[in-house]
C-alpha positions, 0 to 999 in steps of 0.5 A: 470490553469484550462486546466493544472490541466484538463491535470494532472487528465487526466494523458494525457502527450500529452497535458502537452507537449504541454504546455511546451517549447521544448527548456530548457532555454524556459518557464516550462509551461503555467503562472498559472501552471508555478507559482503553480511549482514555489511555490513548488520548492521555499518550496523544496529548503528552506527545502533542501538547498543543491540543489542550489549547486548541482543538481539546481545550474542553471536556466536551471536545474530548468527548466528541473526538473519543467518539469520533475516533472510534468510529473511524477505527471500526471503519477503518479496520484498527481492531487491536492494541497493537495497531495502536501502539503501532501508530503511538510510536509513529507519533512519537516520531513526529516534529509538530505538537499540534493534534493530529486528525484522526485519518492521520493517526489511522495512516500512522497504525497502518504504516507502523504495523508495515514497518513493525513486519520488516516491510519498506514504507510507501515511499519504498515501494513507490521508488522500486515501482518506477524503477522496475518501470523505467527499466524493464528490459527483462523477459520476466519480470521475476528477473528484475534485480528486486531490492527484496521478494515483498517488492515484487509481489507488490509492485507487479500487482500495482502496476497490473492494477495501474494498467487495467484501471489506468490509476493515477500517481495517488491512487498507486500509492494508495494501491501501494498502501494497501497491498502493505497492509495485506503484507502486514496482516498476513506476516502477523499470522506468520506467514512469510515471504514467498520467492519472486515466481512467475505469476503465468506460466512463460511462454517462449517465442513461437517462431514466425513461418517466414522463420521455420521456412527460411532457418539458415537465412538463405533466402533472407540474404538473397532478398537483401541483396536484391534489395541492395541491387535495386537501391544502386541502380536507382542511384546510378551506380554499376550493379 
């Protein structure tokens, strides 16, 4: 169990191919990492019953999805039980009884992980995200009314990134998502939450020369007037 769980933080594929059969119908994997799979599938498929119809109607193709699956946890960074068990009560949220794809279950520990840290979901951030945008009539972006710190932090990294690598609308969430998941990893390690604070130091408006020269406005008043002169005489009128 322990070079199993070695091998997933590792992300090293190498060894878990190691672990594994060449032949479907052969054991998933080493006893202690068979039976941590084992006990996964089992909840999976009470929740969606469905897949013993169809997508895991044979042992054979369970089988091959274990070894599937745990590959796409080591590349994808599902490392812990509680990821798992993060991603078993997103399961249990869901309304259909077919399988899900393993993408979606990995999507579902990432997300359920967030959610477990107090952070808002995807969607939360994404409408904050456009909010800040459309309204940005602050000199600081710390002076924004944020509905929580974690937004600001999120969503000005994104909107950096989306300025410099001119992202479109699903590559922001995909953005989003994974600065959620930093959220989330760093919060476990009891981390927290840091109060919105100027990333670069404010600069205030130097003023122009014009300005320093002319700072009663005396000069600026007489040119309006000059000015005013002009466009009367052009149009007839006793200056």
């Amino acid at each position: 169990m322990n070079k199993f769980m070695s091998a997933i933080q590792n992300r090293d594929g190498g060894a878990l191919a190691r672990m594994m059969p060449a032949e479907p119908q052969a054991r998933v994997v080493n006893v202690n990492a068979e039976k941590l799979v084992d006990l996964l599938f089992t909840n999976l498929m009470q929740v969606f019953p469905a897949a013993k119809q169809t997508a895991l109607s044979t042992p054979a193709e369970v089988a091959a999805a274990k070894r599937q699956w745990i590959l796409a946890f080591a590349e994808n960074g599902i490392t812990s039980v509680e990821q798992l068990q993060a991603g078993m009560r997103m399961a249990r949220q869901q309304e259909s009884d077919f399988w899900p794809s393993c993408g979606k279950f990995i999507g579902w520990c990432k997300t359920g992980a967030a959610l477990n840290a107090g952070l808002p979901s995807v969607d939360e951030v994404e409408a904050e995200f456009k909010r800040y945008s459309a309204n940005r009539g602050h000199v600081r972006p710390e002076d924004f009314n944020w509905s929580a710190p974690v937004m600001y932090w999120i969503v000005i990294d994104v909107r950096h990134q989306m300025l410099q690598y001119n992202h479109t609308e699903s590559e922001i969430r995909k953005s989003i998502q994974q600065h959620l998941n930093r959220w989330a990893k760093r919060l476990a390690k009891g981390e927290r939450v840091p109060t919105p604070a100027p990333q670069i130091a404010y600069k205030q408006n130097i003023p122009a020369p014009s300005e320093l020269m002319d700072k009663d406005g005396k000069f600026q008043r007489k040119g309006e007037d000059l000015l005013a002169r002009i466009r009367a005489k052009k149009q007839g009128q006793p200056t």
